[in-house]
C-alpha positions in Angstrom: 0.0 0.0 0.0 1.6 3.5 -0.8 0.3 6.3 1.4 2.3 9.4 -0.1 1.9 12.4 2.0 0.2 15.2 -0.6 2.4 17.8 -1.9 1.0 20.5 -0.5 1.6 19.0 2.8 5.3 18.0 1.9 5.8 22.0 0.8 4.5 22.9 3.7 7.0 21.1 6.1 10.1 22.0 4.2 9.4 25.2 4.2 8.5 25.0 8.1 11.7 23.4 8.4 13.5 26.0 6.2 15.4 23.3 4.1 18.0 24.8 2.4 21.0 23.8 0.2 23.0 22.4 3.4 20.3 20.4 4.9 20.1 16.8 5.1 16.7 14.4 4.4 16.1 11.1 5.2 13.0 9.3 4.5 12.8 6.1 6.6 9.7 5.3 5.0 9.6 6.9 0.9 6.7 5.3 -0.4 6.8 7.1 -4.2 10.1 9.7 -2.8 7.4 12.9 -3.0 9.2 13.7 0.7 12.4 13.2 -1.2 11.5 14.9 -4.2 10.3 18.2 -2.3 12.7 18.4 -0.3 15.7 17.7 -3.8 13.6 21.1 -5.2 13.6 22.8 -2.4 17.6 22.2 -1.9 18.4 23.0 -5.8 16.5 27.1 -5.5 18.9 29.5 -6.2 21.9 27.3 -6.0 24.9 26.4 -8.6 25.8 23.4 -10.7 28.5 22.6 -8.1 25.8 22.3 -5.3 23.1 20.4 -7.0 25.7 18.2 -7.8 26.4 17.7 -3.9 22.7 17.7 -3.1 22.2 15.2 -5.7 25.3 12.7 -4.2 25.3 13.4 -0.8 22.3 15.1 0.9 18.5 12.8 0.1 18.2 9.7 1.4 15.4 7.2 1.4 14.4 3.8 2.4 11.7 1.5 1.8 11.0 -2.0 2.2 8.3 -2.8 -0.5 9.9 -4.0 -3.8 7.2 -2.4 -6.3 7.2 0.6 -4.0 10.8 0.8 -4.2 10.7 0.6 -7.6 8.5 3.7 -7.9 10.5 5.4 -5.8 13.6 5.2 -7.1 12.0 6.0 -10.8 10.0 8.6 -9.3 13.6 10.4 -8.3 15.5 9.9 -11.5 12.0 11.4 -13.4 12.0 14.3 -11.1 16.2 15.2 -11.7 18.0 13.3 -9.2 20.3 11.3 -11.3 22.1 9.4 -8.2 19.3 7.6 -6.7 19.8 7.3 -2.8 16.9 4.7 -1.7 17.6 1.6 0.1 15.6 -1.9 0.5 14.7 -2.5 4.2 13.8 -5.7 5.0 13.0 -5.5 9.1 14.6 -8.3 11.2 11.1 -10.2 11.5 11.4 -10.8 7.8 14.9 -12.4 7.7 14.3 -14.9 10.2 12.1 -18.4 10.0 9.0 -17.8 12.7 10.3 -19.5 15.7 13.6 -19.0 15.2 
């Protein structure tokens, strides 16, 4: 099930949180990346080729552990500009080991 937050609501917090080029995001749960993508835009305003390039390598991170979700997510990103692609699988710990075990 994806539950993305809406966009208005992801603007919103970024811009309560004044994100700026030096901040960094992580998204321990990215569903389709919007969080991620908001926050990449928000982070690239007014800034040079040198910083987005930072931005892009070093400052949005996301995880998620559902494989069509991640899937979405990482294509959402590289749609949307991001070129690098900093999403992760999760799998929790219940899910690597045999019930019982």
């Amino acid at each position: 099930m994806d539950c993305s937050t809406p966009q208005h609501l992801t603007e919103f917090m970024f811009d309560f949180a004044e994100v700026n080029k030096n901040s960094k995001i992580i998204d321990i749960c990215c569903t389709s990346g919007t969080f991620l993508v908001t926050a990449m835009n928000k982070m690239f305003m007014g800034v040079s080729d040198k910083d987005i390039e930072k931005i892009r390598k070093s400052s949005l991170f996301g995880v998620e552990r559902q494989d069509e979700i991640y899937t979405l997510a990482v294509a959402n990103m590289i749609i949307r500009g991001d070129g690098v692609v900093v999403v992760s699988m999760f799998y929790a710990i219940r899910n690597q080991y045999p019930h019982g075990t």
